[in-house]
Backbone of each chain as ProteinMPNN parsed JSONL, in Angstrom:
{"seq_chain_A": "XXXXXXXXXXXXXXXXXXXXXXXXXXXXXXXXXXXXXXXXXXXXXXXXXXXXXXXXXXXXXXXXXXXXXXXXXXXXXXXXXXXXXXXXXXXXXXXXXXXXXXXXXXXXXXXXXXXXXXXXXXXXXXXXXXXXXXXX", "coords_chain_A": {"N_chain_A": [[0.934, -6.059, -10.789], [3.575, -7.462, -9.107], [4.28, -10.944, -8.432], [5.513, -11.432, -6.178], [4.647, -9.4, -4.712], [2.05, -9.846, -4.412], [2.563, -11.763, -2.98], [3.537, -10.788, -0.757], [1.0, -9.41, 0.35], [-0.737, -11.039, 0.766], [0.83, -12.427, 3.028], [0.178, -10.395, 4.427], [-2.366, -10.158, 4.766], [-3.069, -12.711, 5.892], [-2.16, -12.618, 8.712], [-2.978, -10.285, 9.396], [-6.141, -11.338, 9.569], [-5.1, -13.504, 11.326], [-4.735, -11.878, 13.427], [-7.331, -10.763, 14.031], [-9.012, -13.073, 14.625], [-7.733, -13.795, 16.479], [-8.025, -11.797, 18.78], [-10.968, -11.427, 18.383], [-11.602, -13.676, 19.748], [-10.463, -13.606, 22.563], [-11.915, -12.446, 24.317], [-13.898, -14.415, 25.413], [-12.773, -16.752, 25.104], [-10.274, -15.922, 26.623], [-7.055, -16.947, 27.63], [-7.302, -19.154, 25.715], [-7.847, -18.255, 23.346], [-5.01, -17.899, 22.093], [-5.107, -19.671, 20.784], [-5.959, -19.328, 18.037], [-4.002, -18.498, 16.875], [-3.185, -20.039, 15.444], [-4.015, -19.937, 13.128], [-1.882, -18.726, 11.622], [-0.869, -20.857, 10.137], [-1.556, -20.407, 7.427], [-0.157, -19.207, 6.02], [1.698, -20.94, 5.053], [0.772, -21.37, 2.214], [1.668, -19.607, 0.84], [4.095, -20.059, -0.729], [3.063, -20.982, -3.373], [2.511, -19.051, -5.097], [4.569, -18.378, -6.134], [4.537, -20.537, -8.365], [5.912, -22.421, -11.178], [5.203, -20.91, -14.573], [4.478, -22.172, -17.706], [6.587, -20.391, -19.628], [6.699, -17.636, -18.614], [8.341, -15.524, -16.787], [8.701, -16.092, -13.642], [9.94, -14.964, -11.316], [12.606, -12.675, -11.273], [16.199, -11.261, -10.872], [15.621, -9.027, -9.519], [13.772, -9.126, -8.437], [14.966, -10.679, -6.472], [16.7, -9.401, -4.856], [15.232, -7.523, -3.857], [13.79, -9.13, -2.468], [15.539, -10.692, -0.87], [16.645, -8.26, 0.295], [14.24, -7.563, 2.266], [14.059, -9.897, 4.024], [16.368, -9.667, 5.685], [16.327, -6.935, 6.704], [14.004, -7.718, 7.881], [14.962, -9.649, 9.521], [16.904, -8.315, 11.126], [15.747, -6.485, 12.602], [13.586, -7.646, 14.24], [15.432, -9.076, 15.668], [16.851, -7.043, 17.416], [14.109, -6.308, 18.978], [13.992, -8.542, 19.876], [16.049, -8.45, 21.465], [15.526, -6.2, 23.253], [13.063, -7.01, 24.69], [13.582, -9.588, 25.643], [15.995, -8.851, 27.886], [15.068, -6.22, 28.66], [11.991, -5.952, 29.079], [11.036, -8.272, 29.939], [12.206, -7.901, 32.505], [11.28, -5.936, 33.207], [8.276, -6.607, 33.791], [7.917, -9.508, 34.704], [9.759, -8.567, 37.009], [13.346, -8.487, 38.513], [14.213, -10.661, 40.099], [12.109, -12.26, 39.043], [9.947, -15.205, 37.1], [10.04, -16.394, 34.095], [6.772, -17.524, 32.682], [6.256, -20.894, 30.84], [4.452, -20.765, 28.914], [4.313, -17.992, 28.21], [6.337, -17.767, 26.973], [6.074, -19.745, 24.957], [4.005, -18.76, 23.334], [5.196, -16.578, 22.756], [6.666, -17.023, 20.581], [5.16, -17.355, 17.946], [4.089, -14.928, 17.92], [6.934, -13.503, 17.513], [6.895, -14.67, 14.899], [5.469, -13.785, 13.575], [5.853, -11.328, 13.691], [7.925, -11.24, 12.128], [7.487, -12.018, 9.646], [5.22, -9.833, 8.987], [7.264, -7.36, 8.927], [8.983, -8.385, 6.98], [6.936, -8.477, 4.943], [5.737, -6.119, 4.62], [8.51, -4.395, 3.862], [8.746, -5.539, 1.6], [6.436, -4.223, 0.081], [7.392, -1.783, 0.001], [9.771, -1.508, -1.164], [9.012, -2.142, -3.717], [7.389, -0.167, -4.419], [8.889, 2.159, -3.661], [10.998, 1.613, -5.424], [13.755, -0.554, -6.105], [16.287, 0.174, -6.035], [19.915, -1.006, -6.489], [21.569, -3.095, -8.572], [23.168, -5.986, -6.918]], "CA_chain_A": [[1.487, -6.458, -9.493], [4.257, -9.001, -9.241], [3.82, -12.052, -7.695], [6.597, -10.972, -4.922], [4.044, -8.164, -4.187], [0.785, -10.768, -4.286], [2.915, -12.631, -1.8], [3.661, -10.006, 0.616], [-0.117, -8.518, 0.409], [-0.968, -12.147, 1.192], [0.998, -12.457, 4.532], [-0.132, -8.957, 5.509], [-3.894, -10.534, 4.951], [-3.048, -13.839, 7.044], [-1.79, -11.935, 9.917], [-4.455, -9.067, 10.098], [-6.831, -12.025, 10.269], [-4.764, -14.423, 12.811], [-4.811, -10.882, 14.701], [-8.402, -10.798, 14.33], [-9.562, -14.308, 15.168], [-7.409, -14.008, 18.163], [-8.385, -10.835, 19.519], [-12.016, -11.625, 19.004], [-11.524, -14.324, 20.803], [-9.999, -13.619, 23.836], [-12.915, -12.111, 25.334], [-15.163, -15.125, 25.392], [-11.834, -17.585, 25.849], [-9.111, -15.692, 27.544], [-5.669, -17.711, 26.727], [-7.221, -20.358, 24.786], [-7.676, -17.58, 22.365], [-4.044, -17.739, 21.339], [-5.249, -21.066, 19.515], [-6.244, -18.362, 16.968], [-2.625, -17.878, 15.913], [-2.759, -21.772, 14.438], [-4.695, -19.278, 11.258], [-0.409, -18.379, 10.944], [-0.498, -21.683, 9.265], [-2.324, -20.719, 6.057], [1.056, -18.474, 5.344], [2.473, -21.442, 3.817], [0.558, -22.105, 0.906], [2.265, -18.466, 0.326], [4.941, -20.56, -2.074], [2.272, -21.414, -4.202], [2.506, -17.861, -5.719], [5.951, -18.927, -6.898], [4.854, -21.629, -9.617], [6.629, -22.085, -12.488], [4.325, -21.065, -15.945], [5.894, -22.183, -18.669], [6.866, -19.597, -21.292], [6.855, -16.564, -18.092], [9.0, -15.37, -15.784], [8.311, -15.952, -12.063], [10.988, -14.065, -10.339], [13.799, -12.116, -11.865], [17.283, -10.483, -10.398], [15.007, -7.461, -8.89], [12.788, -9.547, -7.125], [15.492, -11.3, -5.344], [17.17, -8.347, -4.313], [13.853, -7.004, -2.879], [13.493, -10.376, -0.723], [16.724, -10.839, 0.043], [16.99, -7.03, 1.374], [13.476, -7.751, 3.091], [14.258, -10.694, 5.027], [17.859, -9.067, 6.247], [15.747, -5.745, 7.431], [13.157, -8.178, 9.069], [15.53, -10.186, 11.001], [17.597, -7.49, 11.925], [14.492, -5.482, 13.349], [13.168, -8.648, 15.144], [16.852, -9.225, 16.972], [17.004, -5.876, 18.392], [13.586, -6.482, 19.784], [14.386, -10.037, 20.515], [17.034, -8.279, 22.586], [14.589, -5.442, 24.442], [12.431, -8.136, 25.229], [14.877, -10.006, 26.418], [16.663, -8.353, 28.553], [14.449, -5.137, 29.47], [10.874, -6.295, 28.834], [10.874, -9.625, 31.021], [12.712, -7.804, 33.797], [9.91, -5.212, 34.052], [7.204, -7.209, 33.63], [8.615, -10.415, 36.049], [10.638, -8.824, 37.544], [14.62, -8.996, 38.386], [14.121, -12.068, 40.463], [10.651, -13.494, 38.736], [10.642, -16.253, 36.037], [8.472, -15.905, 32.743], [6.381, -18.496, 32.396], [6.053, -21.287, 30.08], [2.983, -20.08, 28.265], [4.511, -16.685, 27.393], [7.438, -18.418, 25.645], [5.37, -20.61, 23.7], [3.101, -18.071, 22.612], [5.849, -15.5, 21.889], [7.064, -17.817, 19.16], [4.382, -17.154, 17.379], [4.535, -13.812, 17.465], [8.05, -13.111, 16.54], [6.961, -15.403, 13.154], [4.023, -12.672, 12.569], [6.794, -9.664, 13.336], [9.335, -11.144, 11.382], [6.515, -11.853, 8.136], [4.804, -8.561, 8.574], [7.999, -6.584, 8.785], [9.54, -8.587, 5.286], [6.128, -7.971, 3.819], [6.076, -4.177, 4.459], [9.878, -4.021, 3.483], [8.877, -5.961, 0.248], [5.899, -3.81, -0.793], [7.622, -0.122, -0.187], [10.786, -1.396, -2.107], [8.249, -1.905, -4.972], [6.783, 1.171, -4.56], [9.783, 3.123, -4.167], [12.099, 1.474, -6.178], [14.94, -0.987, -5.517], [18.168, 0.732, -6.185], [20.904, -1.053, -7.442], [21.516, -4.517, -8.36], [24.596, -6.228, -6.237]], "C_chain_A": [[2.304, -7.731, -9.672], [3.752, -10.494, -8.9], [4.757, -12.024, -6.387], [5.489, -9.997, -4.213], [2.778, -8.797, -3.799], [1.614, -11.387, -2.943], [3.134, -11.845, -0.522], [1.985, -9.673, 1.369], [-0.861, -10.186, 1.392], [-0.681, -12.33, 2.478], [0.436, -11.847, 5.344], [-1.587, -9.281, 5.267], [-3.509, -11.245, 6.281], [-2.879, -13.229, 8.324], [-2.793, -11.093, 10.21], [-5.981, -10.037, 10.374], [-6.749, -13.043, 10.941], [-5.36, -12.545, 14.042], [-6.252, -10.947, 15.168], [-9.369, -11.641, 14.664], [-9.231, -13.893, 16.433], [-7.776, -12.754, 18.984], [-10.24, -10.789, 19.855], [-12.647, -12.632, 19.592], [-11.407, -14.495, 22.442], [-10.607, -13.023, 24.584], [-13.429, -12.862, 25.989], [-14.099, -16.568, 25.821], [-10.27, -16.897, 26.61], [-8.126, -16.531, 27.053], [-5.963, -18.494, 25.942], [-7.309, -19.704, 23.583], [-6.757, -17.697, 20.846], [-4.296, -19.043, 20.094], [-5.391, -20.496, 18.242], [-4.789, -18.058, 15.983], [-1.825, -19.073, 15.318], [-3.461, -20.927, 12.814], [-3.202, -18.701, 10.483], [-0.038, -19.295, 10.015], [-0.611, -21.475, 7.939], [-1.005, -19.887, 5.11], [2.102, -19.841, 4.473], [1.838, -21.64, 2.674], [1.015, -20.49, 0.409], [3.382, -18.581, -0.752], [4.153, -21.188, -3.314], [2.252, -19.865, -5.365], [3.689, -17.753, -6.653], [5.624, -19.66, -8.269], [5.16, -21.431, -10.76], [5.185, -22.207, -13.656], [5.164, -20.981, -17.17], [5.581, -20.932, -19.555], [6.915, -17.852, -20.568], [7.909, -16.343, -16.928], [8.591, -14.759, -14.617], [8.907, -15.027, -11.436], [11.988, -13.333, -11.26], [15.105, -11.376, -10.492], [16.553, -9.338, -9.367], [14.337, -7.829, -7.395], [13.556, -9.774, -5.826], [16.58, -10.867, -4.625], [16.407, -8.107, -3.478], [14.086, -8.064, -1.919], [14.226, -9.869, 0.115], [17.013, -9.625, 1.27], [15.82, -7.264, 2.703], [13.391, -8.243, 4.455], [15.569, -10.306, 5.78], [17.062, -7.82, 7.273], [14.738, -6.545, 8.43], [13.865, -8.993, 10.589], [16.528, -9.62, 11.534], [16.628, -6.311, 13.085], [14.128, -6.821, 14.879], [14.886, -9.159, 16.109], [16.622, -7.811, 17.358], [15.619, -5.578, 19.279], [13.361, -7.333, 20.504], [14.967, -9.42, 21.969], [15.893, -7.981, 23.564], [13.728, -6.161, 25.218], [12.57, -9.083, 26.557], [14.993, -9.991, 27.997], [16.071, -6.825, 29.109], [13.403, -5.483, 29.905], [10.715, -7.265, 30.181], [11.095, -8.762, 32.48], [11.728, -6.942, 34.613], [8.65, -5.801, 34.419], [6.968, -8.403, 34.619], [9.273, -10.195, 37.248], [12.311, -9.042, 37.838], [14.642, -10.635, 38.622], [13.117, -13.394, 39.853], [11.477, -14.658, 37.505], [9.303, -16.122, 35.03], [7.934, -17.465, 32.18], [6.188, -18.988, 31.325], [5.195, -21.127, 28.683], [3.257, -18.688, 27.157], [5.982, -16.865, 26.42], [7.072, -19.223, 24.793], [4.712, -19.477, 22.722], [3.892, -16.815, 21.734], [6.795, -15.692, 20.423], [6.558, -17.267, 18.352], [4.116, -15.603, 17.254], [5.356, -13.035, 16.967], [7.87, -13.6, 15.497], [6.315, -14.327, 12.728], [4.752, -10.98, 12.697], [7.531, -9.853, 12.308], [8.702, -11.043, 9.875], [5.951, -10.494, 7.987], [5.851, -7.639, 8.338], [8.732, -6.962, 6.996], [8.698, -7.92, 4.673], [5.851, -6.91, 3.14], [7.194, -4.005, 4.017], [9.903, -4.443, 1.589], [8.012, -5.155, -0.896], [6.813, -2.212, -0.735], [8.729, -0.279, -1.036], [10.397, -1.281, -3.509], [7.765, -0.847, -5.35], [7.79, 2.42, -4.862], [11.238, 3.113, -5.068], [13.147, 0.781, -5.668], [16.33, -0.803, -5.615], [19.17, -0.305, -7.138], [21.345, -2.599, -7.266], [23.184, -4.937, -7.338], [24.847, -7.701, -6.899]], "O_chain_A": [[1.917, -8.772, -10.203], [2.671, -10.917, -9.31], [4.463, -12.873, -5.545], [5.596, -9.912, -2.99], [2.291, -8.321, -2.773], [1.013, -11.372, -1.868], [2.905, -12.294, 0.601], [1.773, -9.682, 2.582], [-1.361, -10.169, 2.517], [-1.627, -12.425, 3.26], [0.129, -12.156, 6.496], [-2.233, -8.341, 5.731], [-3.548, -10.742, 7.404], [-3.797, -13.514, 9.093], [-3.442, -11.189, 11.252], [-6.829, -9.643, 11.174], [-7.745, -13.669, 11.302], [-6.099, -12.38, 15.012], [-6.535, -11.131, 16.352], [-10.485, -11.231, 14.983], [-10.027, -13.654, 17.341], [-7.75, -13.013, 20.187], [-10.795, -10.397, 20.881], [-13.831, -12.67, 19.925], [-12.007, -15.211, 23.243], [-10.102, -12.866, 25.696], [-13.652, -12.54, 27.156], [-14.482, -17.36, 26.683], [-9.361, -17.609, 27.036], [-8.327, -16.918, 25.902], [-5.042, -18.824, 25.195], [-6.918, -20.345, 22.607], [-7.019, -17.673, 19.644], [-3.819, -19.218, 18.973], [-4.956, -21.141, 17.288], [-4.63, -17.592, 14.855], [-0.669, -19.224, 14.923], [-3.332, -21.374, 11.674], [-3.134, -18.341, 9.307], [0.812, -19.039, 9.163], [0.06, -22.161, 7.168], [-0.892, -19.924, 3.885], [2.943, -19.691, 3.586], [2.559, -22.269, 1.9], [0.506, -20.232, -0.682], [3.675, -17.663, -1.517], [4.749, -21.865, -4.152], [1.861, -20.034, -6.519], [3.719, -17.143, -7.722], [6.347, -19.438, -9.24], [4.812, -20.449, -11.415], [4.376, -23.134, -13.692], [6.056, -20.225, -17.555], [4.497, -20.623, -20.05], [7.079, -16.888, -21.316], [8.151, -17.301, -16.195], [8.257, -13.595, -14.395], [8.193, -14.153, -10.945], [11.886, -13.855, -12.37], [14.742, -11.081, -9.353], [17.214, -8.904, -8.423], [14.283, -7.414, -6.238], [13.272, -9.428, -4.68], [17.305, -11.577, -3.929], [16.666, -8.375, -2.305], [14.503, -7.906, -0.772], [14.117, -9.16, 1.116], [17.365, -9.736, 2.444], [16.188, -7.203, 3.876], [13.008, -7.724, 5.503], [15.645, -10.994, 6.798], [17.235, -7.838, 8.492], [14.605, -6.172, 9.596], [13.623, -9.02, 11.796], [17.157, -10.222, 12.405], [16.963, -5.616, 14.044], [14.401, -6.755, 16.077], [14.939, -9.55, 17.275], [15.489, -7.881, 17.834], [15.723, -4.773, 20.206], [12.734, -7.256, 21.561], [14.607, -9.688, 23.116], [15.365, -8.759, 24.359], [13.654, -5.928, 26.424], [12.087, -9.253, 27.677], [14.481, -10.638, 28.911], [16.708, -6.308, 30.026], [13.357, -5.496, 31.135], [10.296, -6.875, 31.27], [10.322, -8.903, 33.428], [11.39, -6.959, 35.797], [8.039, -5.393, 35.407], [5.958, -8.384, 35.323], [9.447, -10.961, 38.196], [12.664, -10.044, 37.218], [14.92, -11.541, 37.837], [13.146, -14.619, 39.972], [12.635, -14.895, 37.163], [8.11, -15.863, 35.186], [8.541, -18.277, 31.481], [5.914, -18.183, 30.435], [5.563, -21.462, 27.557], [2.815, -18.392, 26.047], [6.432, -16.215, 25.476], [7.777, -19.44, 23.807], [4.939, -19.404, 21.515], [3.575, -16.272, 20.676], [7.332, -14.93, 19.618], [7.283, -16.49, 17.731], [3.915, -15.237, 16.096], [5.079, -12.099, 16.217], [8.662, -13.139, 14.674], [6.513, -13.88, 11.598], [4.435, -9.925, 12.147], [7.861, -8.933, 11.56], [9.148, -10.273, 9.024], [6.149, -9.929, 6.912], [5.537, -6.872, 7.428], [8.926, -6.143, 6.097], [9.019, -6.975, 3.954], [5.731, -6.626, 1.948], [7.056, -2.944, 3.408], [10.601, -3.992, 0.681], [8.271, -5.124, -2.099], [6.695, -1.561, -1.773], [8.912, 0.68, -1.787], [11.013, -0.645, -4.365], [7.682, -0.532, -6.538], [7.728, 3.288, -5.733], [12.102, 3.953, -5.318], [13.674, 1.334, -4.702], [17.267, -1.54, -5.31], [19.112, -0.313, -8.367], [21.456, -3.203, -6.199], [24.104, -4.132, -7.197], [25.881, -8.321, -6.65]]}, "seq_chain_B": "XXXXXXXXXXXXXXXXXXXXXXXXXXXXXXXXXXXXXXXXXXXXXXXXXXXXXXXXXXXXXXXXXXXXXXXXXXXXX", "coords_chain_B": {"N_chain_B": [[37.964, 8.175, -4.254], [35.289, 8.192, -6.038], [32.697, 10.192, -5.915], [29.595, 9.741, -4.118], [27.223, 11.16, -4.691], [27.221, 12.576, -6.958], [27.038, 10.384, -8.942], [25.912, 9.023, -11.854], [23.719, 6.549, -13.469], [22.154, 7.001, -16.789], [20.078, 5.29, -19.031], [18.901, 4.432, -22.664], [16.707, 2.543, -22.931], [13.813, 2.831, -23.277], [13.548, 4.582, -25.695], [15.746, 2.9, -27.487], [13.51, 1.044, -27.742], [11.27, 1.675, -29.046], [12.948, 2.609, -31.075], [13.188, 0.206, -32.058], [11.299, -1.149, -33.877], [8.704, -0.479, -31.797], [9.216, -2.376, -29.774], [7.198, -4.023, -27.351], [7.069, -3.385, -23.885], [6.706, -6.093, -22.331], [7.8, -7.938, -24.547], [9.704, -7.308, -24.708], [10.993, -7.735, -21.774], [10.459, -10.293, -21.657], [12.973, -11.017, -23.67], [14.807, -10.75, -22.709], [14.774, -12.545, -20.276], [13.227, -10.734, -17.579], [10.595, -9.556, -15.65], [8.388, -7.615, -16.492], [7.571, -5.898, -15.073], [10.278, -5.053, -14.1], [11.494, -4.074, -16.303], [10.157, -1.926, -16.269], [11.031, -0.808, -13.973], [13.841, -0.047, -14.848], [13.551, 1.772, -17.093], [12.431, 3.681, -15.472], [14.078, 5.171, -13.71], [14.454, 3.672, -11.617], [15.69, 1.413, -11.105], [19.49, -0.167, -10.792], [20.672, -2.578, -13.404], [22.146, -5.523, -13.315], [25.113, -6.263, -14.496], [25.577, -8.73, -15.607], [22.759, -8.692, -16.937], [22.508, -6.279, -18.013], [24.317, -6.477, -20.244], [22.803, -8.534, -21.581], [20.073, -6.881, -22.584], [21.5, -5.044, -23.756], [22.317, -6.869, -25.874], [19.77, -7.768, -26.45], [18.995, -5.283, -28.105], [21.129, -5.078, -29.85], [23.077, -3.488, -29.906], [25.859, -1.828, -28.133], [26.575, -2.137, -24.522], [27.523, 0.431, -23.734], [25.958, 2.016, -25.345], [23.331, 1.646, -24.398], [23.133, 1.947, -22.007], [24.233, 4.814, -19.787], [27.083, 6.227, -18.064], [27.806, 8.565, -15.449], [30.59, 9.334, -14.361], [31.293, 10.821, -10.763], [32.645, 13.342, -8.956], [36.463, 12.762, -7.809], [37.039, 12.963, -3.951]], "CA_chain_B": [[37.184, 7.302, -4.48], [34.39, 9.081, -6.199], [31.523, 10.681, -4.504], [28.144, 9.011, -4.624], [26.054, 11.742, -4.934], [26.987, 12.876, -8.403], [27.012, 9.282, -9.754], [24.787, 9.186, -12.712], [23.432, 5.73, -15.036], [21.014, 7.078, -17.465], [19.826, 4.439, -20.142], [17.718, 4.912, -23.702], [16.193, 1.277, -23.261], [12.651, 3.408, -23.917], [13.958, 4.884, -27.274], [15.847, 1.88, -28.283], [12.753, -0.498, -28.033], [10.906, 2.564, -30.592], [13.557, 2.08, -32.421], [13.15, -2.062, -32.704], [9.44, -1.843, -34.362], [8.097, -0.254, -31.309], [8.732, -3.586, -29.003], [6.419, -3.866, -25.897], [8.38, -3.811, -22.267], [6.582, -7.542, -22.328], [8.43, -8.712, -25.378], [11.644, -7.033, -24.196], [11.065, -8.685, -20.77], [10.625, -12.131, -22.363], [13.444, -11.557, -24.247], [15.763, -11.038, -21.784], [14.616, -12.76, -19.142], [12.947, -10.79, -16.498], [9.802, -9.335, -15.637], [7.535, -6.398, -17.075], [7.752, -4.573, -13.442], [11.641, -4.773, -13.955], [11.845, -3.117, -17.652], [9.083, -0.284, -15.944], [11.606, 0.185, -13.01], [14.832, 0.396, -15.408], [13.033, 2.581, -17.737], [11.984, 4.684, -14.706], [15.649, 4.807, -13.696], [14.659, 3.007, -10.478], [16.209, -0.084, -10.704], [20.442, -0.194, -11.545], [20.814, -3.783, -13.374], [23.26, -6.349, -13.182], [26.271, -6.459, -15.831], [24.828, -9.619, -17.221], [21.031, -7.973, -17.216], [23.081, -5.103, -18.807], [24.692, -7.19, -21.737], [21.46, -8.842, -22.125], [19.666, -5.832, -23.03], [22.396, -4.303, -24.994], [22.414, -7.721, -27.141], [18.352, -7.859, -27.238], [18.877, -4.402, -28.942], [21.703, -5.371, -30.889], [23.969, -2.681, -29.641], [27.108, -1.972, -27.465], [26.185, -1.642, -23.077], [27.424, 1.869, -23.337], [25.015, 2.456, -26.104], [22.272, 1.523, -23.712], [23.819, 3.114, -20.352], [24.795, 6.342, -20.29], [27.854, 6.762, -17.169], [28.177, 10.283, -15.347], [31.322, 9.262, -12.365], [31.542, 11.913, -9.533], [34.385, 13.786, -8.62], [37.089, 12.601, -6.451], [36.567, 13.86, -3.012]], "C_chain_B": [[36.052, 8.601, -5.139], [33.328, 9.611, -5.611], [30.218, 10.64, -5.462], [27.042, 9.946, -4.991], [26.148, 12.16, -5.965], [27.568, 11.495, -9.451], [25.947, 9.023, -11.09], [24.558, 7.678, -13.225], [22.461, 6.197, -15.395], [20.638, 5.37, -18.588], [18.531, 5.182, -20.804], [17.493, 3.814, -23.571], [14.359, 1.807, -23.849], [12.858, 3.72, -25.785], [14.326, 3.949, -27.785], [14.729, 0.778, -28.226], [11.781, 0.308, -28.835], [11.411, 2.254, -31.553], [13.663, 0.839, -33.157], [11.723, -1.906, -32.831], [8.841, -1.607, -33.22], [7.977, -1.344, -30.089], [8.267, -3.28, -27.613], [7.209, -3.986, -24.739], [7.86, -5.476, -22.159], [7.2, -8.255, -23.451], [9.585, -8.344, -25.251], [12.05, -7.817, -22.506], [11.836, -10.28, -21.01], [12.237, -12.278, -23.089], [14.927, -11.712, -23.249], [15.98, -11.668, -20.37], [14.32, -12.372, -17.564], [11.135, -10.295, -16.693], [9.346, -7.885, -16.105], [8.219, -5.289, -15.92], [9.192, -4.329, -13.69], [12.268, -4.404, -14.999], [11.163, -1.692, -17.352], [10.343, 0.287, -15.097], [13.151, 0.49, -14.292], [14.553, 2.005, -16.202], [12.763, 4.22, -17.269], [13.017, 5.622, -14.021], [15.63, 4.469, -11.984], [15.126, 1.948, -9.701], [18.225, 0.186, -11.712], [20.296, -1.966, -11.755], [21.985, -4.189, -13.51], [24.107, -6.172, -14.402], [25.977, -7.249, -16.832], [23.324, -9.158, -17.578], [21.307, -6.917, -18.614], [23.365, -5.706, -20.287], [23.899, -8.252, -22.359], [20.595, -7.948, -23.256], [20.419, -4.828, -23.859], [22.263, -5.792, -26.039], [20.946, -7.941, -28.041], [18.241, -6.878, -28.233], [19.743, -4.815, -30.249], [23.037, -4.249, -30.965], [25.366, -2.797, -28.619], [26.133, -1.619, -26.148], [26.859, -0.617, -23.648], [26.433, 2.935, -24.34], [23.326, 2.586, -25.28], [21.642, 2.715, -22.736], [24.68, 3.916, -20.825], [25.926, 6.601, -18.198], [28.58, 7.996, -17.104], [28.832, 10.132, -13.997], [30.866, 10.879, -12.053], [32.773, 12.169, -9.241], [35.309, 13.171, -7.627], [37.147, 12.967, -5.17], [37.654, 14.661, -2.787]], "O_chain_B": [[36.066, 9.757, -4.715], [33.194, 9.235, -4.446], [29.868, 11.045, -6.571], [26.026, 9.536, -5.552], [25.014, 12.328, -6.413], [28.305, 11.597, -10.432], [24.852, 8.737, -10.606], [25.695, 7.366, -13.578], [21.523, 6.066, -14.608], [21.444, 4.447, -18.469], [17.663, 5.918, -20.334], [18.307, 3.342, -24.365], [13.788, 1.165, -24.73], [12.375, 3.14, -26.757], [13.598, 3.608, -28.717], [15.005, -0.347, -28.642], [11.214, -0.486, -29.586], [10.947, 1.804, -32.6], [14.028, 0.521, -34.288], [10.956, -2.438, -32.029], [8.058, -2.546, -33.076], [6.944, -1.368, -29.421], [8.804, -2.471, -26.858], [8.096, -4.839, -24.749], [8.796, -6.215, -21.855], [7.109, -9.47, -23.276], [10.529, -9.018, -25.663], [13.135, -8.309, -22.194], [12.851, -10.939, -20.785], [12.763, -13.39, -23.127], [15.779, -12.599, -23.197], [16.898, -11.479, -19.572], [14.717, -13.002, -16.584], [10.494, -10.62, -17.693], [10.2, -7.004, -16.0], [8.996, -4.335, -15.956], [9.455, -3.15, -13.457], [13.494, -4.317, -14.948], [11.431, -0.632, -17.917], [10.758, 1.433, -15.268], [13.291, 1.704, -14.434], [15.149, 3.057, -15.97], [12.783, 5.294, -17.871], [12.723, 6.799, -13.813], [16.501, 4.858, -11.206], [15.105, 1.609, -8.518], [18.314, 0.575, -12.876], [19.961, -2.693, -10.82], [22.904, -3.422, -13.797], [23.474, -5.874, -15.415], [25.963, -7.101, -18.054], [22.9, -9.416, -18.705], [20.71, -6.779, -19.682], [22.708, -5.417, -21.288], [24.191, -8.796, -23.424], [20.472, -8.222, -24.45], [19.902, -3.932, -24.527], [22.064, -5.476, -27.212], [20.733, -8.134, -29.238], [17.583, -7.165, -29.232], [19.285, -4.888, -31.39], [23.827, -4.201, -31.909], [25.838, -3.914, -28.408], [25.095, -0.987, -26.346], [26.695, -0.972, -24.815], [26.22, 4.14, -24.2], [22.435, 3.394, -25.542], [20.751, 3.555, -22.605], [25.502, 3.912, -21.742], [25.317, 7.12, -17.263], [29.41, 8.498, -17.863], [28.348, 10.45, -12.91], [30.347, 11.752, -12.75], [33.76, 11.433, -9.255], [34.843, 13.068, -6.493], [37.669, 14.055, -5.41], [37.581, 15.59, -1.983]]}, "name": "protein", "num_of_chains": 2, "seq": "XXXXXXXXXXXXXXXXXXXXXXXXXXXXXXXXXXXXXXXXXXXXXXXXXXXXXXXXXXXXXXXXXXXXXXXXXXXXXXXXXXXXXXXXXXXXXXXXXXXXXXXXXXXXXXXXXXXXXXXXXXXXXXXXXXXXXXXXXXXXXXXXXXXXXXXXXXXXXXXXXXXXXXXXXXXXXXXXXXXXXXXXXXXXXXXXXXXXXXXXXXXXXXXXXXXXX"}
């Protein structure tokens, strides 16, 4: 397993257990729950998987294809639901006239970070799996 | 312009590292600078590499890139 592939498997841990702090939370605290999605923090020591050993190679040309395509497919996925959101989502949910409260724009931060990481991560392990095509 | 679906690169990088004393995909990695996983996917013919990856691996062998890679264009449309 690479270390591109340790790092994805990694996010897609952190996230399945922010999901699961905060969900078995929110029975017993209701919104304070979301405090649960401060466990998104532990995704940074995710560059630690990077370190240089001398005399091996960390990354190569392949890898950084894979990312690169990853993070392009994640934040092109996350804008087009940015949009729906947006602009459909709110309007049903508020309302034409309502206003979306403070609370659900804070908190939805935090969830577009855990769409936009789970979607790279999945984009990073199936390219491994099925092969990354062709260098550019 | 040619047409992508009968584009071919094969490569012998399997046979030519038999032919160098049997060398491991980890000492052909090392020598060219990438990783194990990325001599498995060439090998596999799942990965196309870069030009300089390419004239890497034709020099670790000691050969010419078209000795390596094997190009099959597609017809004009």
């Amino acid at each position: 397993m690479s270390r591109m592939q340790k790092f994805a498997w990694f996010n897609l841990a952190v996230i399945a257990l922010t999901l699961l702090v905060v969900f078995s939370l929110l029975p017993f605290l209701g919104y304070r729950a979301m405090g649960g999605l401060g466990c998104l923090g532990l995704i940074g020591f995710g560059p630690l998987f990077f370190r240089k050993t001398p005399g091996q190679v960390v990354t190569d040309e392949r890898d950084h294809i894979i990312q690169w395509r990853s993070w392009i497919f994640a934040y092109a996925v996350f804008w087009v639901v940015f949009v729906l959101v947006a602009v459909v989502l709110s309007a049903v949910v508020y309302g034409e006239d309502g206003a979306v409260p403070v609370n659900v724009v804070r908190i939805s931060v935090f969830w577009a970070f855990m769409l936009v990481y789970a979607l790279a991560s999945i984009a990073i392990l199936v390219q491994y799996t099925g092969g990354s095509k062709d260098a550019e | 312009m040619p047409s992508k679906k009968q584009e071919t690169l094969t490569n012998r990088i399997r046979r030519l590292r038999f032919d160098n004393g049997e060398m491991t995909q980890q000492a052909l990695a090392e020598r060219v600078g990438v990783t194990r996983q990325t001599i498995i996917a060439l090998e596999a013919g799942k990965y196309v590499p870069s030009l300089l990856l390419a004239c890497r691996l034709a020099a670790a062998f000691g050969v010419r890139v078209e000795d390596v890679f094997q190009y099959e264009g597609g017809s004009p449309d």
